[in-house]
C-alpha positions in Angstrom: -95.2 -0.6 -18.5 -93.6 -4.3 -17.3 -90.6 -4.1 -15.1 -89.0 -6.8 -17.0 -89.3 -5.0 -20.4 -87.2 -2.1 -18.6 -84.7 -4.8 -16.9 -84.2 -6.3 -20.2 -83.8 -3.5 -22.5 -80.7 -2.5 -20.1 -80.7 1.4 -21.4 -79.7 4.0 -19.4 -82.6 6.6 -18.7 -85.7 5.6 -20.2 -88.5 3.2 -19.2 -90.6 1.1 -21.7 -94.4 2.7 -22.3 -95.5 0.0 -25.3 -94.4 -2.8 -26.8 -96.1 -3.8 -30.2 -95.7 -6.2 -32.9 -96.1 -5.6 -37.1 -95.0 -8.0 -39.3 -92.5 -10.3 -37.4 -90.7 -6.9 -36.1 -90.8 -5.4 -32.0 -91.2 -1.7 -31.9 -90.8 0.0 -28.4 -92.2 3.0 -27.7 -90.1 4.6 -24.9 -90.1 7.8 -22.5 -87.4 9.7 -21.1 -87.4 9.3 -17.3 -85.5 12.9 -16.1 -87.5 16.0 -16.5 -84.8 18.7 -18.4 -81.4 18.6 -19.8 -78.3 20.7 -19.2 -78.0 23.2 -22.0 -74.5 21.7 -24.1 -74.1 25.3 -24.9 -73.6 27.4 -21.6 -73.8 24.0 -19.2 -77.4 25.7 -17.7 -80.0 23.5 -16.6 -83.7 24.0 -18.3 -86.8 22.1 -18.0 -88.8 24.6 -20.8 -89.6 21.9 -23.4 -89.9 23.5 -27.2 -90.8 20.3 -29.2 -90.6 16.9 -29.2 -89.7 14.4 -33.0 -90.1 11.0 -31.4 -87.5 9.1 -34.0 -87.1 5.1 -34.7 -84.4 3.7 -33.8 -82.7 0.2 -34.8 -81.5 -1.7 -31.8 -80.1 -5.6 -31.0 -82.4 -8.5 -32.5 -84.2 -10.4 -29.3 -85.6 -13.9 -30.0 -84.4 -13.5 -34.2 -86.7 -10.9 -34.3 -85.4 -7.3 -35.4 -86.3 -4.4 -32.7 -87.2 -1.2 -32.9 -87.1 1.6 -30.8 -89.4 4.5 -30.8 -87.7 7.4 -28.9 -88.7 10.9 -28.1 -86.4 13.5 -29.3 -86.9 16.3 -26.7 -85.6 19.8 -27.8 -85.3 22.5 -25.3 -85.0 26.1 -24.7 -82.8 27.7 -22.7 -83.5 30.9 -21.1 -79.7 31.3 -19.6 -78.4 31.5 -23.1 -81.7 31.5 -25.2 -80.8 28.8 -27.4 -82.6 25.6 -28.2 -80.4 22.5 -27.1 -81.3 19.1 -28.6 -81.4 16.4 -25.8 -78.5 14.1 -26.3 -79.1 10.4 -25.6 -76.4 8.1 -24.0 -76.5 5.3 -26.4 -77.2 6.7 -29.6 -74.7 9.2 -31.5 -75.8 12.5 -32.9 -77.8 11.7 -36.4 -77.3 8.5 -36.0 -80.6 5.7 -36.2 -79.4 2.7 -34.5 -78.2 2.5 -31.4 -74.4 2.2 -30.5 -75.0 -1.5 -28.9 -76.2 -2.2 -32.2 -73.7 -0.7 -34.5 -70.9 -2.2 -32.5 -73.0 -5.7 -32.8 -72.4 -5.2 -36.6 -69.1 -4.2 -36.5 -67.7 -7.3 -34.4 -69.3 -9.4 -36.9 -68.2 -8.0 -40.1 -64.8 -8.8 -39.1 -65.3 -12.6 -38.9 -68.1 -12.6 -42.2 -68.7 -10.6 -45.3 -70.7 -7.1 -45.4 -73.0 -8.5 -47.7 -73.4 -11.4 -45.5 -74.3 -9.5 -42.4 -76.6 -7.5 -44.6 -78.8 -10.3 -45.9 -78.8 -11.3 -41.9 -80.4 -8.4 -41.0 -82.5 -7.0 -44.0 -79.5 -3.8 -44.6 -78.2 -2.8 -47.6 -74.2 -3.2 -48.2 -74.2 0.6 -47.8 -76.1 0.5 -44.7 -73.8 -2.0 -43.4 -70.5 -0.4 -44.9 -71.7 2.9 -42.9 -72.1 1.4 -39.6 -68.8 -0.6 -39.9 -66.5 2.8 -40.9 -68.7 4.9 -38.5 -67.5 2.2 -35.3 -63.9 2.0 -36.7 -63.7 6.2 -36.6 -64.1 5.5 -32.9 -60.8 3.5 -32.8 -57.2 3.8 -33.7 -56.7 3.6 -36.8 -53.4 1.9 -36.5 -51.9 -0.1 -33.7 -48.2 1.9 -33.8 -46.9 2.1 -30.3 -43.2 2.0 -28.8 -41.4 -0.8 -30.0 -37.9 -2.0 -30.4 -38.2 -4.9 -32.8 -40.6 -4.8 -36.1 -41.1 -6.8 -39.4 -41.7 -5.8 -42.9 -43.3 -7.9 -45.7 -45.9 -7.3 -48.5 -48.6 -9.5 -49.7 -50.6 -9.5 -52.5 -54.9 -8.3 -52.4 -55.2 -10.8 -55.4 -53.1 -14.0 -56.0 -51.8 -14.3 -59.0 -52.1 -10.4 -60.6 -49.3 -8.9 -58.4 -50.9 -5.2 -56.5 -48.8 -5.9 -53.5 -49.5 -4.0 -50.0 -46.9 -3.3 -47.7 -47.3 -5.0 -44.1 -45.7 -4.1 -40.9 -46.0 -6.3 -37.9 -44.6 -5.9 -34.2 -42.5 -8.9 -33.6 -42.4 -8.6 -29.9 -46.2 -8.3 -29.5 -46.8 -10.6 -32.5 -49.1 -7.7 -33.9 -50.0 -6.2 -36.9 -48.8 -2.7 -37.0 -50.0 -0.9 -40.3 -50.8 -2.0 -44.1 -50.3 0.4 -46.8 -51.2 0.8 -50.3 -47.6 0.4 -52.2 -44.5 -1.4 -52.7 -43.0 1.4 -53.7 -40.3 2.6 -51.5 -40.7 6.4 -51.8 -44.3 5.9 -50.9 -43.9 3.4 -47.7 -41.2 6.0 -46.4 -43.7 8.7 -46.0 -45.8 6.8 -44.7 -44.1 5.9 -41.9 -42.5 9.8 -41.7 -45.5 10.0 -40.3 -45.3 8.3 -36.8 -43.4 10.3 -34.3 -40.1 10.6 -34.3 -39.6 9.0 -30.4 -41.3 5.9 -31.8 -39.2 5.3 -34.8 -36.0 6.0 -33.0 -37.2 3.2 -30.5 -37.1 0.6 -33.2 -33.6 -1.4 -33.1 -34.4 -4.2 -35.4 -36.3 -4.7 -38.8 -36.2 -8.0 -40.4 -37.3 -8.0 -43.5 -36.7 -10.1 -46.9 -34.4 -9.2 -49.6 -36.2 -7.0 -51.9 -33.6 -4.2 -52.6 -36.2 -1.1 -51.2 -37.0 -2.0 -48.3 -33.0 -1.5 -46.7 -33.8 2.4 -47.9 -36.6 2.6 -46.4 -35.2 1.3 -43.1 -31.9 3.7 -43.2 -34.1 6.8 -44.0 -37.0 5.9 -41.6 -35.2 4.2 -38.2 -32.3 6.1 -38.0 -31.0 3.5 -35.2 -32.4 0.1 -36.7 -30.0 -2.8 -38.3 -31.2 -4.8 -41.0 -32.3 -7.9 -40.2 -32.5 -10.5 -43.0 -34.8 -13.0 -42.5 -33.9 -16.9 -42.2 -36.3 -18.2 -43.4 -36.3 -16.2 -46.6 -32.5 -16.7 -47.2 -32.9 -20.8 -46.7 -35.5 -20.4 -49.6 -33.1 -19.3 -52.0 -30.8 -21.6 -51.0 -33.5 -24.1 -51.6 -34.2 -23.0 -54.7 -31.1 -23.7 -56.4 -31.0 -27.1 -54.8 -34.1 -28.1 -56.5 -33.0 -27.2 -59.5 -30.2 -29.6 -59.3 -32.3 -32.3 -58.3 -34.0 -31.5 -61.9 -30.7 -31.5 -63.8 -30.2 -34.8 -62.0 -33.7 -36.0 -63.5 -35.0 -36.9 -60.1 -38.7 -35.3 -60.6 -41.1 -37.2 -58.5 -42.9 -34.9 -55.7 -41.7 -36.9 -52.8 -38.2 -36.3 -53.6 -38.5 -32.6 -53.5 -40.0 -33.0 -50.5 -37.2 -35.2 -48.5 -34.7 -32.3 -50.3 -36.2 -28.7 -49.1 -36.9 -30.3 -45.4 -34.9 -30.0 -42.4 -33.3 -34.0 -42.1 -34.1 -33.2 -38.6 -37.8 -33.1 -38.8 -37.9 -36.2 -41.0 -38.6 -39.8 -39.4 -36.7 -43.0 -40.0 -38.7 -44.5 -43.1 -38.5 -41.0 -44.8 -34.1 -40.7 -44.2 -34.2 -44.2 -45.8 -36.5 -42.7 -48.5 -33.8 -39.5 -48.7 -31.0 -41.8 -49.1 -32.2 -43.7 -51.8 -32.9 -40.4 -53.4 -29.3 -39.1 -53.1 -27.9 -42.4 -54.2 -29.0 -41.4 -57.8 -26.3 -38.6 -57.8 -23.3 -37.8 -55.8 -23.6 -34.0 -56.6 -27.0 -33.6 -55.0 -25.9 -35.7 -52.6 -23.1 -33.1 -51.8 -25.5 -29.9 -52.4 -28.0 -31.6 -50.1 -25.2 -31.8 -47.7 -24.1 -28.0 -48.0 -27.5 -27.0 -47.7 -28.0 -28.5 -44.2 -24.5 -27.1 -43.4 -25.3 -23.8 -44.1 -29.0 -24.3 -42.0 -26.5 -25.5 -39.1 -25.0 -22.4 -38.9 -28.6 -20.7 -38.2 -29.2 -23.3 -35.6 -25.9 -22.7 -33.7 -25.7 -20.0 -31.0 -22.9 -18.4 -32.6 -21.8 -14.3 -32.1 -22.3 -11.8 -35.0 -18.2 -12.3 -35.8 -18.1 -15.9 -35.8 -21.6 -16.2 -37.7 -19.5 -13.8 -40.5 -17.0 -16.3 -40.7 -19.0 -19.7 -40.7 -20.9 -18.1 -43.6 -17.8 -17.0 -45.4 -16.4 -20.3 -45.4 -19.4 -21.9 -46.5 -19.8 -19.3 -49.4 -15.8 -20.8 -50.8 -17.7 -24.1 -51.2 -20.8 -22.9 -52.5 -20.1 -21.2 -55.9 -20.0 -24.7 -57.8 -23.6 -26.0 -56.7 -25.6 -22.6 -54.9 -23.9 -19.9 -57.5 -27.4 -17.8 -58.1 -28.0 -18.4 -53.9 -24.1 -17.3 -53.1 -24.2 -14.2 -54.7 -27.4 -13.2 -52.7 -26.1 -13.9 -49.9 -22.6 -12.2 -50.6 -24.9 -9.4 -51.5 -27.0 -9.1 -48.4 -24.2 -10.5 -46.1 -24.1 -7.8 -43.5 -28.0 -7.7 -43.3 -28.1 -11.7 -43.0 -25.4 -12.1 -40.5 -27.1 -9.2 -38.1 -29.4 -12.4 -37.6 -26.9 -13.6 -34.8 -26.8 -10.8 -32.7 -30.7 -11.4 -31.2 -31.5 -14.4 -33.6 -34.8 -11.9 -34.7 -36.9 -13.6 -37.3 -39.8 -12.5 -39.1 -41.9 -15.7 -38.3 -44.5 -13.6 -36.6 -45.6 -12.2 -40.1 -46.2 -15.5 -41.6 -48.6 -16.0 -39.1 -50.4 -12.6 -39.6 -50.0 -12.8 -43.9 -52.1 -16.2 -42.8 -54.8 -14.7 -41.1 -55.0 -11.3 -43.7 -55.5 -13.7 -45.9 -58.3 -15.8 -44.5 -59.9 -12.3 -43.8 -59.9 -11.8 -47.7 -61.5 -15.1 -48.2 -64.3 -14.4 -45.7 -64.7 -10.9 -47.7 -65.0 -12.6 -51.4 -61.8 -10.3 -51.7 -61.3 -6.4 -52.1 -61.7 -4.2 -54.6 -60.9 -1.5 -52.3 -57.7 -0.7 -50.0 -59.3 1.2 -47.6 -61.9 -1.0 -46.9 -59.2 -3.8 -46.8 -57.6 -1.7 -44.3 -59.8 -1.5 -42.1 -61.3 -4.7 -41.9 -57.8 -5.5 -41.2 -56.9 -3.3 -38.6 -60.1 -3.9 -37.3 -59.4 -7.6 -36.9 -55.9 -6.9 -35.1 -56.8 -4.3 -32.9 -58.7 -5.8 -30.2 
């Protein structure tokens, strides 16, 4: 047929012989351009055709209109071996009836919408779509794990508010996400990662992580040369925490004031310290708690050693028990872990970021009722 049909249609081997119209959709009817195959089985070439299925094919939209593609399916016999090969096709996978341009087409924009979305898009069914999406993702790793030194492990939960928490593990030096699995169970995330070689989990030197009691197990068992790394940011929340609730006891309750409170005095402007002050003028002990708790926030921001970190933290814990007592203990508790902080000032910040973006992948798929589809989609998202 046209040059230009052929030019446009950009597949390997085949020429365009008709191009037809029904009911708003293109169908194509194409011919294979060599003459035989090489026989798959014993790698002889034949030209002795036995049959030929011609099959339709789904292929990329042109002009919002869906295409079709009518293709023969050529089976051969082979006299070297006297079997009869099925001719395989370049862009189409065995028993599969859309082409791979297409399928991956689908797959690159379920990641940024909803299954049922793309379905509606282009007249599918969820299963339809569901199908092309895992059949794609079987093509790709299924997890990003690689050699690294430094990681980060948090959970996050598939629906707010009703707790089943998935475990997520990030590579802070690449800033991405490593694996998410389906507890927050200790026992259960340790054989998960028992899983990964055992040259990749030596590599790993650091693990910051929050202070849920598991996951220093799980670290100990599973990186036999990692420290414990407890994260800043989570032990200035608990710090935080029993601030606020002095500046209840004090009776101080509007919104603003927790505000000025919890945030770092050096991110606050001028009209907002005036604000602060007028706020700790209403009580000398929060004005001393507010004091200790950007003490203790100094110590993080100084470039201190592991030893001297120890002993700026010990001396603020002999102030603290009057005003931080629920705060002191946890820190007393996890003081080795929190101090391990100084040695490469490792953070888990990278994992806010990516518990940010997990979570605006839930929102663009309604939510999931299903891990492994939650997986995936994540995985998917991260991987490229």
């Amino acid at each position: 047929m046209s040059f230009h049909l052929d030019y446009l249609l950009a597949l390997p081997g085949v020429r365009v012989e008709t191009c037809t119209q029904v009911e708003g959709k293109i169908f194509l009817g194409l011919s294979i351009l060599s003459e035989g195959i090489v026989c798959h089985h014993c790698k002889h070439y034949t030209e002795k055709l036995h049959q030929n299925r011609p099959i339709l094919v789904r292929d990329l939209s042109v002009f919002g209109r869906p295409v079709y593609l009518k293709i023969p399916r050529r089976q051969f016999y082979c006299p070297s071996c006297q079997r009869y090969p099925t001719e395989r096709i370049d862009f189409l996978d065995v028993k599969r009836r859309h082409t791979q341009r297409y399928e991956q087409n689908i797959y690159e924009r379920v990641k940024q919408s909803s299954m049922e979305q793309i379905g509606r898009e282009e007249g599918l069914s969820y299963d339809e779509i569901k199908g092309i999406f895992e059949q794609v993702i079987k093509t790709k790793k299924k997890t990003n794990w690689k050699i690294t030194t430094r990681i980060s492990i948090d959970e996050i939960s598939m629906r707010k508010g009703q707790g089943n928490f998935v475990t997520v593990v990030s590579d802070i030096c690449e800033g991405n996400l490593i694996e998410m699995i389906d507890s927050h169970r200790s026992e259960e995330i340790s054989e998960i990662f028992m899983k990964q070689p055992i040259e990749v989990r030596k590599q790993v030197e650091e693990v910051s992580v929050d202070m849920w009691g598991g996951f220093p197990k799980v670290i100990k068992k599973v990186f036999p040369n990692a420290l414990v790394v407890i994260d800043r940011f989570h032990v200035m929340k608990v710090v935080n925490k029993d601030l606020n609730k002095l500046r209840r006891a004090a009776g101080i309750t509007d919104r603003q004031s927790k505000y000025l409170l919890l945030s770092n005095r050096v991110n606050l402007n001028t009209e907002q310290i005036d604000k602060l002050e007028l706020t700790l003028a209403k009580s000398e002990c929060l004005r001393i708690a507010y004091e200790m708790k950007e003490n203790f926030r100094e110590i993080y921001e100084t470039n201190l050693t592991v030893k001297k970190g120890q002993r700026k933290i010990k001396e603020w814990l002999n102030h603290a028990q009057v005003f931080f007592r629920e705060s002191a203990s946890t820190i007393e508790n996890h003081f080795e872990g929190i101090c391990n902080y100084f040695l490469h000032r490792t953070t888990s910040g990278v994992m806010s970021g990516i518990n940010n973006r997990i979570k605006l992948i839930m929102r663009q798929g309604y939510g999931f009722s299903n891990f492994n589809n939650f997986r995936n989609r994540v995985l998917a998202c991260f991987s490229d």
